[in-house]
FIRO-299648 format. One record per residue: z, x, y of N, C-alpha, C in turn; residue number from 1. Coordinates in pm, whole numbers, plus 50000, padded with zeros to 5 digits. Layout:
BEGIN
(r (Z; X; Y); (Z; X; Y); (Z; X; Y); NUM) ...
//
This chain:
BEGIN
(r (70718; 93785; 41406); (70727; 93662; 41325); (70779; 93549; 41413); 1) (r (70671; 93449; 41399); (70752; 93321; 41515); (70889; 93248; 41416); 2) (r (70984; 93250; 41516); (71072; 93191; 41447); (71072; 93037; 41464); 3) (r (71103; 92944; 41353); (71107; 92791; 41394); (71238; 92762; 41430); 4) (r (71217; 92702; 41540); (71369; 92593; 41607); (71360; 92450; 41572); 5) (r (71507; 92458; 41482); (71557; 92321; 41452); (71640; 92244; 41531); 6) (r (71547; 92105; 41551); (71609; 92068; 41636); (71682; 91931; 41547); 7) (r (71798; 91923; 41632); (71873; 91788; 41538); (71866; 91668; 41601); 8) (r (71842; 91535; 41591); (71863; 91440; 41669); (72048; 91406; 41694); 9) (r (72016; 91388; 41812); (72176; 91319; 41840); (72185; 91191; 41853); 10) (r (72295; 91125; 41746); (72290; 90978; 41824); (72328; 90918; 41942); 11) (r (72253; 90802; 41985); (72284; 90781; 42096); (72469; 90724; 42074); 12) (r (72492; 90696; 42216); (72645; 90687; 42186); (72707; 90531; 42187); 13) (r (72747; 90489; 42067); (72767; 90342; 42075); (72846; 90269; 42236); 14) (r (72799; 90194; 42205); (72896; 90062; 42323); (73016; 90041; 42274); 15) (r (73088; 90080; 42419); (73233; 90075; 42407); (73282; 89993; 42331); 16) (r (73284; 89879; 42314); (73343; 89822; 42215); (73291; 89849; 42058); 17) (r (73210; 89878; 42056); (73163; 89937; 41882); (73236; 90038; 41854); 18) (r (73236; 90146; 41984); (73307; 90264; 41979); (73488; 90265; 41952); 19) (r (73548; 90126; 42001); (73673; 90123; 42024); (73689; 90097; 41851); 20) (r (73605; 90016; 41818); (73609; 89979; 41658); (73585; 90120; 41570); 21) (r (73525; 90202; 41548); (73515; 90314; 41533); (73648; 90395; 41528); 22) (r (73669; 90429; 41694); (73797; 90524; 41694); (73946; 90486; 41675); 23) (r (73945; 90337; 41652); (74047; 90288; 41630); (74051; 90182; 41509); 24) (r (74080; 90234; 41335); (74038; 90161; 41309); (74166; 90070; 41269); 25) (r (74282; 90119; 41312); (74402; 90052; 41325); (74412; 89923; 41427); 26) (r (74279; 89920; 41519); (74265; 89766; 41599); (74294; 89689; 41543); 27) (r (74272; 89551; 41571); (74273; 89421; 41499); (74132; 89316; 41569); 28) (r (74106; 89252; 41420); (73942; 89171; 41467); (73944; 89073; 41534); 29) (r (73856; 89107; 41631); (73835; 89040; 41753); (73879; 88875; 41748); 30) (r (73816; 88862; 41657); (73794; 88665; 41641); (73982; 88642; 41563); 31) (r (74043; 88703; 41509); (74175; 88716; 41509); (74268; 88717; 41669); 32) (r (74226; 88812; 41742); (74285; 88791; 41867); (74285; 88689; 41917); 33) (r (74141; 88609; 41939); (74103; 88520; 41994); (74166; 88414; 41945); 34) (r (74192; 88401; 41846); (74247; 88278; 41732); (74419; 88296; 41870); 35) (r (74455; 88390; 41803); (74621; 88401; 41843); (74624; 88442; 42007); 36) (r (74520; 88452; 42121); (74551; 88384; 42225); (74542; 88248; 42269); 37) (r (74482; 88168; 42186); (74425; 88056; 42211); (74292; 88052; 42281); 38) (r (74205; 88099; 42223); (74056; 88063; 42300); (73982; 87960; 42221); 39) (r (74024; 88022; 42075); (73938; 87932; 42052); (73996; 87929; 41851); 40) (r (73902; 87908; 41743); (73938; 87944; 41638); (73876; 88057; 41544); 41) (r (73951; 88105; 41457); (73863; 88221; 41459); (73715; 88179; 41379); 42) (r (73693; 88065; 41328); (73578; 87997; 41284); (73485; 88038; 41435); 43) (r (73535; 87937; 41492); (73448; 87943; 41594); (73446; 88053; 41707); 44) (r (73544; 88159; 41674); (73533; 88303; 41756); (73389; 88337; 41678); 45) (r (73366; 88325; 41573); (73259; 88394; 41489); (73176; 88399; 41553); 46) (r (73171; 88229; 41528); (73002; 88219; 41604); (72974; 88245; 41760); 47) (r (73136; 88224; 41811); (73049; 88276; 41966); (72975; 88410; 41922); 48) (r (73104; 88522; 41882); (73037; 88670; 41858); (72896; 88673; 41801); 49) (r (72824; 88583; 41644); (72746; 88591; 41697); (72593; 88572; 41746); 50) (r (72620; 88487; 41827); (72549; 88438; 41977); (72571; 88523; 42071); 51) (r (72658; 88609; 42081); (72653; 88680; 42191); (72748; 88654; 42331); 52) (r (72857; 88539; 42283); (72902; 88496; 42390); (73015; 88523; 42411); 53) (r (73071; 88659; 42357); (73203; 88736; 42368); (73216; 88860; 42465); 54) (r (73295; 88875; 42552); (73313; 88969; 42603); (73436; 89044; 42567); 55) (r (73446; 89211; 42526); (73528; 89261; 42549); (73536; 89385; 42614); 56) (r (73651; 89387; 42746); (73645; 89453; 42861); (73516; 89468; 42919); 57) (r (73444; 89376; 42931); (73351; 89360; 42977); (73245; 89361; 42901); 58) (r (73227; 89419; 42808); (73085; 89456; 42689); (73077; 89347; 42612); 59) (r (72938; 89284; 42606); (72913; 89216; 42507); (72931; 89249; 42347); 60) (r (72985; 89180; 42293); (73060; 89188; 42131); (72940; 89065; 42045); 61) (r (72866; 89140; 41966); (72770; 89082; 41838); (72790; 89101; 41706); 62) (r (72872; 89202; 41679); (72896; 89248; 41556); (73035; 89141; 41459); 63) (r (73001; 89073; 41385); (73143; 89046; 41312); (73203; 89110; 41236); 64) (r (73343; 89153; 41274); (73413; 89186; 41198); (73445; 89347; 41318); 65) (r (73418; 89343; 41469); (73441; 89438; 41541); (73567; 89412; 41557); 66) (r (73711; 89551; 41589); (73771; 89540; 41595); (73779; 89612; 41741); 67) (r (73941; 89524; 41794); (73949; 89619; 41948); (74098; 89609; 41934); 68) (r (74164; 89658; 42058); (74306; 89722; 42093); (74393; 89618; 42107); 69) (r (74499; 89560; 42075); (74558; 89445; 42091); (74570; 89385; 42258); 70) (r (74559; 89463; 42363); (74531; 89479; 42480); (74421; 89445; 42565); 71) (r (74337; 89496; 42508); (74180; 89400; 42536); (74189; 89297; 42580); 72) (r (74025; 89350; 42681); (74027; 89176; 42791); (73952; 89110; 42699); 73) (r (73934; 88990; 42670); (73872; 88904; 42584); (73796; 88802; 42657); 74) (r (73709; 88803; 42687); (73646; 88656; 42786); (73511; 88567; 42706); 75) (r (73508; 88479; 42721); (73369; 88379; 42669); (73263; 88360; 42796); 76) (r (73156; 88396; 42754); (73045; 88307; 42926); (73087; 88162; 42894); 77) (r (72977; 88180; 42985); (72991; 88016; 43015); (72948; 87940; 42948); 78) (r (72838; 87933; 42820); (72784; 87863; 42729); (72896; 87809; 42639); 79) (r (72960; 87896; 42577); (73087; 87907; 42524); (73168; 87766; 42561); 80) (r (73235; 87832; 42683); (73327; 87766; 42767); (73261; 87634; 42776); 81) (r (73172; 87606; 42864); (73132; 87464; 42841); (73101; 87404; 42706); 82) (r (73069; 87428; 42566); (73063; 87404; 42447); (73228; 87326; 42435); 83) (r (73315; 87392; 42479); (73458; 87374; 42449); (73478; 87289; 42539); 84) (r (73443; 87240; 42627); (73453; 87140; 42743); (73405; 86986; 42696); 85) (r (73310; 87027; 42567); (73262; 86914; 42534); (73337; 86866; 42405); 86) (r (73401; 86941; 42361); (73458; 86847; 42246); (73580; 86774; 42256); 87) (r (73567; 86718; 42165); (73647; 86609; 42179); (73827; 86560; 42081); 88) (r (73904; 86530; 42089); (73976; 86471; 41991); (74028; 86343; 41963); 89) (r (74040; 86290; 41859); (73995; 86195; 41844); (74194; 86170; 41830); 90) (r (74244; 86024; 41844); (74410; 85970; 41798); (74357; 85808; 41729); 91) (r (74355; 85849; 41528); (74387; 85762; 41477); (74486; 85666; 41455); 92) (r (74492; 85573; 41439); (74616; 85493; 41348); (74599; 85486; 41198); 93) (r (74577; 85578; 41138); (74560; 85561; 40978); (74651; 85441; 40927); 94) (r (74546; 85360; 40884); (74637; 85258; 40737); (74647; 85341; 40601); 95) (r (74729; 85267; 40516); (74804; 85293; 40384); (74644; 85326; 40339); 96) (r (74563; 85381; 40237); (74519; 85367; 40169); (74380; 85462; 40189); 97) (r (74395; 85517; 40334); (74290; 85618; 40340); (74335; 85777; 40342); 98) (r (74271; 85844; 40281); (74336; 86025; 40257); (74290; 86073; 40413); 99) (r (74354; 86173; 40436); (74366; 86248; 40580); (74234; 86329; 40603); 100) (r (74147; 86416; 40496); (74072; 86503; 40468); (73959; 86459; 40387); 101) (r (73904; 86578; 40311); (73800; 86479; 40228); (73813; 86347; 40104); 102) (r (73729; 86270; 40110); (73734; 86153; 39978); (73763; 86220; 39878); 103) (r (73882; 86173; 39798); (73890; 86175; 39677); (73962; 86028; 39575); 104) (r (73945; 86087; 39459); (73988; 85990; 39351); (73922; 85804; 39430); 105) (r (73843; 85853; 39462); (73757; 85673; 39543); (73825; 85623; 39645); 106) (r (73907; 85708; 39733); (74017; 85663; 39841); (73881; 85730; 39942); 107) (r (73838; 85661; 40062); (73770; 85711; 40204); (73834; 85816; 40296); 108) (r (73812; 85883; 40308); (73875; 85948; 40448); (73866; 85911; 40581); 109) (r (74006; 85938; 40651); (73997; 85830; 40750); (73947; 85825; 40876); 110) (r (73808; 85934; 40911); (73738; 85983; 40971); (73640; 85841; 40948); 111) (r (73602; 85786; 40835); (73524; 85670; 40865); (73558; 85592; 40948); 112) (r (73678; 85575; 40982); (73736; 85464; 41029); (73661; 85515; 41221); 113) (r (73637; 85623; 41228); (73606; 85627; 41378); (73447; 85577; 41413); 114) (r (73412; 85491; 41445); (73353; 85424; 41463); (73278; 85351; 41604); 115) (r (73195; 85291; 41644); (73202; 85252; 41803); (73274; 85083; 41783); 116) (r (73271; 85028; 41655); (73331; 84880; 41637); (73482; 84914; 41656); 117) (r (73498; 85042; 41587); (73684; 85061; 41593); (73747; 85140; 41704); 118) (r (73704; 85179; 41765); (73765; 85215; 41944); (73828; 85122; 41980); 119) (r (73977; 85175; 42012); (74059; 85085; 42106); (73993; 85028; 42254); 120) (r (74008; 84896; 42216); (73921; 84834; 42377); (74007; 84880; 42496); 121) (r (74117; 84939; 42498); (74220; 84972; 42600); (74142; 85143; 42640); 122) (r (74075; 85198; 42567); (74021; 85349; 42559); (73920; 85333; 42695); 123) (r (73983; 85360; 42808); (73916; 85416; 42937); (73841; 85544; 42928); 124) (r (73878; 85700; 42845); (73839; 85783; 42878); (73697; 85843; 42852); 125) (r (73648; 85767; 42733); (73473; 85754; 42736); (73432; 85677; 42587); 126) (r (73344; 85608; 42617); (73293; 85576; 42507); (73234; 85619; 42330); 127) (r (73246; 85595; 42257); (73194; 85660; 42125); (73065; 85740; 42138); 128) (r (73063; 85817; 42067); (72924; 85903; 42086); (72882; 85972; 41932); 129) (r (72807; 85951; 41843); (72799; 85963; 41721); (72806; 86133; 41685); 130) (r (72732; 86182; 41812); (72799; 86374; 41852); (72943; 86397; 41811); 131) (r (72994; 86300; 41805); (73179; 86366; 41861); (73177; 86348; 41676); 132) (r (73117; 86299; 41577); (73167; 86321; 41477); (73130; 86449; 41392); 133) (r (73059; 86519; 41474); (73040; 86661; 41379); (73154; 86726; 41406); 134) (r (73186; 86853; 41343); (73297; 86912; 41302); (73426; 86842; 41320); 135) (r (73459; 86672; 41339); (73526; 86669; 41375); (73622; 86685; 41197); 136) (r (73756; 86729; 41255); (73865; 86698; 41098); (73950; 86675; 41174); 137) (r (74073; 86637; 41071); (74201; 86612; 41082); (74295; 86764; 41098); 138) (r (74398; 86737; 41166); (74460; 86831; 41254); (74599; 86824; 41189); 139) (r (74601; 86813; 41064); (74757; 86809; 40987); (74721; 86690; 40896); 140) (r (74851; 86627; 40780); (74785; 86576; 40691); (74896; 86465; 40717); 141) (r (74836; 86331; 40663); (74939; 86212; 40641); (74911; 86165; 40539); 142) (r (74965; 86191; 40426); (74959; 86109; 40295); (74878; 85952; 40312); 143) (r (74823; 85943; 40151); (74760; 85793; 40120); (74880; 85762; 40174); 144) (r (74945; 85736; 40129); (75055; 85604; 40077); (75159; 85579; 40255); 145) (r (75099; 85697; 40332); (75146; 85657; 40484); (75088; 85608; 40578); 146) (r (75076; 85596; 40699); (75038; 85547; 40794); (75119; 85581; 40936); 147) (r (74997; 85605; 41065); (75037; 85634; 41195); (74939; 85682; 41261); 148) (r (74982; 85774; 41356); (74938; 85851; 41432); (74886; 85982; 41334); 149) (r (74747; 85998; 41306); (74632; 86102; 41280); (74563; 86168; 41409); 150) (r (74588; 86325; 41383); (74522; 86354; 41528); (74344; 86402; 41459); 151) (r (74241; 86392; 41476); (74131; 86464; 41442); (74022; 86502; 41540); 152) (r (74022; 86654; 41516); (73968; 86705; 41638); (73860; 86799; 41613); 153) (r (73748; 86880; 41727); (73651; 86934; 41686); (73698; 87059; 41762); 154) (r (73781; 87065; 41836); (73861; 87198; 41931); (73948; 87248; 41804); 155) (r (73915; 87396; 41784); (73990; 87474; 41730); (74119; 87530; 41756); 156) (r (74131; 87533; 41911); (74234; 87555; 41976); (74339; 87431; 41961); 157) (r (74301; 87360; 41969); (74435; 87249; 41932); (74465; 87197; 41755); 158) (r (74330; 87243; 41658); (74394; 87256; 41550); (74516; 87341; 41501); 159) (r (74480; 87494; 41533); (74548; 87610; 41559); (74706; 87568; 41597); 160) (r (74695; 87524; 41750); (74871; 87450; 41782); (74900; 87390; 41702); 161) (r (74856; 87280; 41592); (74912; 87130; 41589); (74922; 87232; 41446); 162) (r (74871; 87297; 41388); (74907; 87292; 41231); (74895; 87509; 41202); 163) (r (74903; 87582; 41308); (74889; 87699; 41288); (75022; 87750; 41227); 164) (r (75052; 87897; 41122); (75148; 87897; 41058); (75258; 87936; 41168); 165) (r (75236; 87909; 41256); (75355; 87942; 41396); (75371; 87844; 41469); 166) (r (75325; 87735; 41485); (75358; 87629; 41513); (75444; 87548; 41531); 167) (r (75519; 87533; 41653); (75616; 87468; 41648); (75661; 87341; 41731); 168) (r (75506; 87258; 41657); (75532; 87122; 41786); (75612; 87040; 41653); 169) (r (75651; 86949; 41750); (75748; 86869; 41677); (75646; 86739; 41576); 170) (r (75665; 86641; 41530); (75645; 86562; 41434); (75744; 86445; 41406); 171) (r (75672; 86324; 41490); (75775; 86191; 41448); (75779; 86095; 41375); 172) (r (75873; 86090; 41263); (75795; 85965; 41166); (75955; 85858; 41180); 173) (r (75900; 85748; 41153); (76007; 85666; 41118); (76010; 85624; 40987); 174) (r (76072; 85614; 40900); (76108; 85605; 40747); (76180; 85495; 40687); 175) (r (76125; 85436; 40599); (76217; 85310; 40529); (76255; 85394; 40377); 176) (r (76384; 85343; 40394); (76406; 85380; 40264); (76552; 85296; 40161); 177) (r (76511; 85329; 40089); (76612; 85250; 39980); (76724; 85391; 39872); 178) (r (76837; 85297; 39842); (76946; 85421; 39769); (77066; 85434; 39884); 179) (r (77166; 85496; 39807); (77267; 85526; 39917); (77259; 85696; 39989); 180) (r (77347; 85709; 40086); (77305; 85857; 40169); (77459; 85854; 40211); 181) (r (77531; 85971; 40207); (77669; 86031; 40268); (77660; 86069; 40395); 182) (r (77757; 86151; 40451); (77750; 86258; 40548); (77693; 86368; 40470); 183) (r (77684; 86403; 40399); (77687; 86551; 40324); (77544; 86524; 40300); 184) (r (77471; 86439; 40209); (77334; 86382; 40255); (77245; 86414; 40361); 185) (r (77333; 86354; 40457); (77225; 86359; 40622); (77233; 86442; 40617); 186) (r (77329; 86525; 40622); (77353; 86703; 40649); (77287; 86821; 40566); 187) (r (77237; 86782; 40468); (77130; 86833; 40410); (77011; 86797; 40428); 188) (r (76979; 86636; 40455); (76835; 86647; 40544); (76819; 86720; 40664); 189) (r (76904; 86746; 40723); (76897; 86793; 40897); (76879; 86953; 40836); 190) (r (76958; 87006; 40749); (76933; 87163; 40703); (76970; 87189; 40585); 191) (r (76940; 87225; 40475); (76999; 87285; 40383); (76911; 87227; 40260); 192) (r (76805; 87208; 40259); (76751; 87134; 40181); (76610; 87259; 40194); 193) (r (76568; 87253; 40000); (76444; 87389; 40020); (76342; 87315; 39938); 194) (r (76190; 87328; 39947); (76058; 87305; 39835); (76026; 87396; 39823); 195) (r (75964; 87436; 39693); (75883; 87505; 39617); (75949; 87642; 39613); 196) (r (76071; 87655; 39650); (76172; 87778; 39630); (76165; 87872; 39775); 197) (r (76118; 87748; 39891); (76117; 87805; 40006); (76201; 87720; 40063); 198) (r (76313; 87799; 40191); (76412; 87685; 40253); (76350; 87641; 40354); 199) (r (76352; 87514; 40372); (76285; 87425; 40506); (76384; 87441; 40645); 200) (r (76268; 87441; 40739); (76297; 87446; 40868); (76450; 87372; 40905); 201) (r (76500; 87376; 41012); (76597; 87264; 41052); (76539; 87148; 41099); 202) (r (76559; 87018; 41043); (76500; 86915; 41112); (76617; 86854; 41163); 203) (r (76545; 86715; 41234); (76673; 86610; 41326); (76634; 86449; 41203); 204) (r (76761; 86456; 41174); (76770; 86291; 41105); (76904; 86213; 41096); 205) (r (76827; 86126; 41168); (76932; 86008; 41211); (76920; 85874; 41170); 206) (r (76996; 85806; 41123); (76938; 85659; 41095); (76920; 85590; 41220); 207) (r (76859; 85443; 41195); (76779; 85424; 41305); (76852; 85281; 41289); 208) (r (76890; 85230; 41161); (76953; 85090; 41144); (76966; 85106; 40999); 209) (r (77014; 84989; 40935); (77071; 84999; 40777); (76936; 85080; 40672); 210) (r (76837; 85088; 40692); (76764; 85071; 40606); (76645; 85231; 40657); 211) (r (76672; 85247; 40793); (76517; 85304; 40851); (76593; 85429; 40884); 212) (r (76502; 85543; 40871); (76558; 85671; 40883); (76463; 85735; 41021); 213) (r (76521; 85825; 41125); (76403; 85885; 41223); (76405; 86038; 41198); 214) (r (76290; 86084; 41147); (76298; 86201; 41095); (76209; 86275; 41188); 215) (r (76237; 86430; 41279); (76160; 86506; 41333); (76114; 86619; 41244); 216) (r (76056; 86696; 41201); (76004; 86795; 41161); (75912; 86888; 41234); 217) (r (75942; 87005; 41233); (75832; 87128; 41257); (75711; 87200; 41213); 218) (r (75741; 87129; 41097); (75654; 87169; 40922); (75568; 87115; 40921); 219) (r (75530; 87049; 40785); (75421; 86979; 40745); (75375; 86972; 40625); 220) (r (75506; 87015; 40508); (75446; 87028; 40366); (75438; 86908; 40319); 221) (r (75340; 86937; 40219); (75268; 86815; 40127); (75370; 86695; 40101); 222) (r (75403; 86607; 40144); (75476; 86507; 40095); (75588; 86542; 40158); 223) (r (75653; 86609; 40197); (75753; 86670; 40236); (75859; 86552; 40273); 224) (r (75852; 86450; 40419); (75970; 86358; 40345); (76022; 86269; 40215); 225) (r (75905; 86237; 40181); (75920; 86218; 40046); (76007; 86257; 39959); 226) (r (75955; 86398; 39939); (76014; 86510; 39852); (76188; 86529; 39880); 227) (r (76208; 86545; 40066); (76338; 86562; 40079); (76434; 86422; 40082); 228) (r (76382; 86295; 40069); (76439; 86180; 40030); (76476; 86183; 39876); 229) (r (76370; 86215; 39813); (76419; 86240; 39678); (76521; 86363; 39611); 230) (r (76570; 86415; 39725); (76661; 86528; 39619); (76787; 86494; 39715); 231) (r (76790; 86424; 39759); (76930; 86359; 39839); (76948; 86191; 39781); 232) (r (76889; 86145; 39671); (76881; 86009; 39624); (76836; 85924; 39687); 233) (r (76756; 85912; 39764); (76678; 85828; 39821); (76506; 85765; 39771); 234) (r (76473; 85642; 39802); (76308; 85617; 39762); (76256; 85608; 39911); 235) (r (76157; 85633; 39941); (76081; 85557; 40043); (76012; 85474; 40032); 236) (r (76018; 85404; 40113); (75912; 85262; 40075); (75814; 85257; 40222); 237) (r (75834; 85284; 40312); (75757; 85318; 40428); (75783; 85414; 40475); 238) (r (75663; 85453; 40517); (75663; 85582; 40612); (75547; 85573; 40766); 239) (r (75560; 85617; 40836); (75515; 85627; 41001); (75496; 85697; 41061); 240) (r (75387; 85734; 41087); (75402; 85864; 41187); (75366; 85830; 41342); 241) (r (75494; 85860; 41426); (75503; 85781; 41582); (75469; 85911; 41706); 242) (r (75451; 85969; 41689); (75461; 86086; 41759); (75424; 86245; 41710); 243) (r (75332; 86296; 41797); (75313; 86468; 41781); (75313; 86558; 41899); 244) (r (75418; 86594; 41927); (75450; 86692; 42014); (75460; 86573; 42154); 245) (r (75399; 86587; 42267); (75412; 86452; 42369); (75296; 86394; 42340); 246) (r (75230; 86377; 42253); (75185; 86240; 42208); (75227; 86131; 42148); 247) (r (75242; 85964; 42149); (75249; 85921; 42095); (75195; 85804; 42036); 248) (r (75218; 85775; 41921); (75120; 85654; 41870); (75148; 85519; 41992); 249) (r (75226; 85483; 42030); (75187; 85377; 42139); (75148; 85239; 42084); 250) (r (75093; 85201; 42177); (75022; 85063; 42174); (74902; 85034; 42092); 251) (r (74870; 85193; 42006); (74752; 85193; 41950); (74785; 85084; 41790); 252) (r (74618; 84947; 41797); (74638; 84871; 41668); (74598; 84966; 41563); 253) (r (74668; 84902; 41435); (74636; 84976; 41305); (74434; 84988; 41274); 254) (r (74439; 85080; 41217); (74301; 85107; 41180); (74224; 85156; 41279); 255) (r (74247; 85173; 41437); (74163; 85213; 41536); (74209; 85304; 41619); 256) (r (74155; 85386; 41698); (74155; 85514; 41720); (74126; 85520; 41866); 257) (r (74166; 85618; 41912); (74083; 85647; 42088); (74110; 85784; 42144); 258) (r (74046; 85774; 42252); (74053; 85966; 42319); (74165; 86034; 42332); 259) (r (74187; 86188; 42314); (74294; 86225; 42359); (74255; 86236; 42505); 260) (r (74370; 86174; 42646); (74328; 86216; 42806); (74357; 86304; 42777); 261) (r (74299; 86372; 42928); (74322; 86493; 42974); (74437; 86525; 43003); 262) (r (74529; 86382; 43065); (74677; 86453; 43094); (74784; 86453; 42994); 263) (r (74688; 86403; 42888); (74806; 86452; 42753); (74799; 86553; 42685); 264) (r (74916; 86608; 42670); (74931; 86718; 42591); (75022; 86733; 42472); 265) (r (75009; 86802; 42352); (75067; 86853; 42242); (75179; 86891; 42256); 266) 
//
């Protein structure tokens, strides 16, 4: 009697990095790493992965949602890399009356305001280019009712710094305000003061003259000096934003905007 032989197929054997995702499923996802070394964001880790323009430990990475070893070499080609070479960020002067993000309640966002009429004529580092307004957003928020220094950018990597939940560049506003303030006051603006049943960072606040307050922060919640003027008896009547991390608003006029250089940094 002929006997029949069964034969089984074997699969072929995944690529190391599919495989690392596989045998480890305690890894963490790729475009997560990437976010928290700074390459890039994990938005835009996505799409390098996939395009194809991720390397890990050498193997090309297509799959979203592959995970690898917290250890892993992580690299971009060069398509990538130069993509990121080209974008741009933009340093508003927001006036009173435009929102930081999208239009609402009939207020503009202040992304209109970037423009080739509204470029600072002092802006050496390149001219307007109607390109630089795709993906560009805002990189932290400044209330309607404020005005300053708006950073808005199309680099994920410097959104990430300027507003990631670990973040710890500084934030300069100068403040008008009205009401009286103690020692015990300041000393609760500088620490001891909480929103939404969370305690706030330590900030630096000092008056600046009878009337103007200089407030640093680490944070960035919604209204937030506002909020901490009001539970120490204070109103604001102006607010400013002069500075983000070693940037600063400068010589820049109200309503117009220009490049971040190269030799400035966050």
């Amino acid at each position: 009697m002929n006997e029949k032989r069964i034969l089984r197929r074997v699969p072929k054997a995944a690529a190391p990095a599919a495989a690392a995702a596989t045998a480890d499923p305690a890894g963490v996802r790729i475009s997560k790493l990437m976010a928290e070394r700074g390459l890039c964001s994990r938005r835009e880790a996505d799409a390098y992965i996939e395009r194809g323009l991720v390397f890990v430990d050498g193997e090309r990475v297509t799959q979203l949602g592959t995970r690898a070893a917290p250890s892993a070499v992580i690299t971009l080609a060069t398509a990538a890399r130069a993509q990121q070479a080209r974008q741009v960020t933009v340093l508003l002067h927001k006036p009173i009356g435009y929102v930081s993000g999208q239009a609402e309640d009939g207020h503009q966002p202040a992304v209109t305001l970037v423009t080739r009429q509204t470029q600072f004529a002092g802006d050496a580092t390149q001219r307007f280019q109607p390109a630089h307004l795709k993906g560009l957003a805002p990189a932290g928020r400044l209330d309607i009712d404020s005005t300053g220094l708006l950073v808005l950018t199309q680099d994920g990597r410097i959104a990430r710094h300027l507003i990631g939940d670990d973040s710890a560049v500084e934030k300069e506003y100068l403040v008008r305000v009205e009401g009286s303030l103690d020692a015990h006051g300041l000393a609760r603006l500088n620490h001891g003061l909480e929103l939404d049943g969370k305690a706030l960072r330590p900030a630096k606040v000092a008056w600046m003259n009878d009337d103007q307050l200089r407030f640093v922060l680490k944070e960035g919640k919604k209204r937030q000096i506002r909020r901490m003027c009001e539970l120490v008896g204070l109103r604001v009547t102006g607010l400013k934003r002069v500075r983000i991390g070693g940037v600063r608003l400068g010589d820049l006029p109200l309503g117009q905007w220009r490049y971040l250089r190269e030799d400035e940094k966050f």
